[in-house]
N, C-alpha and C positions, 0 to 999 in steps of 0.2 A: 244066300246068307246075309250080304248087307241091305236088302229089304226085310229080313226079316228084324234086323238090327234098326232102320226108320219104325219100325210098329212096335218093337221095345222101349227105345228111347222116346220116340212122339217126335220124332227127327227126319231131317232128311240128308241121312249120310252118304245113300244110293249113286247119289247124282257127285260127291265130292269125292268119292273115296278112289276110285279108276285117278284121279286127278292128284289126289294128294298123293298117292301110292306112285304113282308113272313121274312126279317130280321131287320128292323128297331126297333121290341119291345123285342129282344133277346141281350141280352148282350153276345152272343157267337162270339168268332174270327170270320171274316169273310174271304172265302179264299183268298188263293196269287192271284189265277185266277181272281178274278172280279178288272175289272181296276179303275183307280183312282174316274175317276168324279162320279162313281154307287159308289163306299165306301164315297165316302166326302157324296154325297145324303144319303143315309142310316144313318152315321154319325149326317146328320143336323136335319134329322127326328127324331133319338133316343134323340136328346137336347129337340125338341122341345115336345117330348111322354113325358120325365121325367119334363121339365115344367107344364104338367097336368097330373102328376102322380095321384093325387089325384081327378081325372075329376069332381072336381067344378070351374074349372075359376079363382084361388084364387090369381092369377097374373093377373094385369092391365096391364100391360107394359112392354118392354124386353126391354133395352139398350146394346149398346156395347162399348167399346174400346179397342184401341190396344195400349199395352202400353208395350216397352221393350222385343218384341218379344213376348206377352203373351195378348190371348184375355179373355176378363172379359166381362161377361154376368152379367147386374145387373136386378135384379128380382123385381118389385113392387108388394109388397103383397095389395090387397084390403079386406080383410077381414081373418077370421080364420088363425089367424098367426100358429096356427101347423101344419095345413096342408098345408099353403106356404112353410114354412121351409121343410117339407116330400118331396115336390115337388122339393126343392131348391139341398138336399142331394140326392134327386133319379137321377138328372140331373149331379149332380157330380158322381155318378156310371157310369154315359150311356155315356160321353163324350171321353172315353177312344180312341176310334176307331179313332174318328177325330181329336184327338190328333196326334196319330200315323199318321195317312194319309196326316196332313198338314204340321207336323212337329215343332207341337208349344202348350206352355201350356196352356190351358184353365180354368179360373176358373169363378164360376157357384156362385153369391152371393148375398144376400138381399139388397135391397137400400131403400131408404128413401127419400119423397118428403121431 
């Protein structure tokens, strides 16, 4: 399936995707060798594993903005506010990587319709 996904795209995701997939749920450094665009993917993957940390759904909606050189992810919780919030915290652990790779703060927060 993911070579048939390189002759789709005109890509070579073959070679990155065992890699991004085998570290997207680990919070360990990733090394110097894997270049940017595989860490930022792996990076966007672990925000979005800690947004269903708790694998109920307990977020409606993800917003963003960038404000001050700093990106904020606002989280609508739709039910069980403790395990949004578990979600909301586990999301602020995992975003470390894609801090570092893009070179900018991220924070990971509740919002409210």
């Amino acid at each position: 399936m993911v070579r048939k996904l390189d002759s789709v795209c005109g890509c070579k995701v073959s070679g990155e995707a065992a890699l991004i997939a085998g570290l997207h749920g680990k919070d360990d450094p990733v090394s110097e060798d894997i270049g940017k665009e595989t860490k930022v993917a792996i990076g966007i993957i672990r925000i979005a594993d800690g947004l269903d940390y708790t694998l109920d759904q307990v977020i409606k909606k993800v917003e963003t903005e960038f404000i001050n050189e700093e990106l904020i992810i606002k989280a609508y919780c739709i039910r069980n506010v403790d395990n949004c919030i578990s979600s909301i915290k586990r999301t602020n652990k995992k975003k470390k990587l894609l801090e570092e790779v893009l070179g900018i703060n991220i924070t990971v927060e509740r919002a409210y319709d």
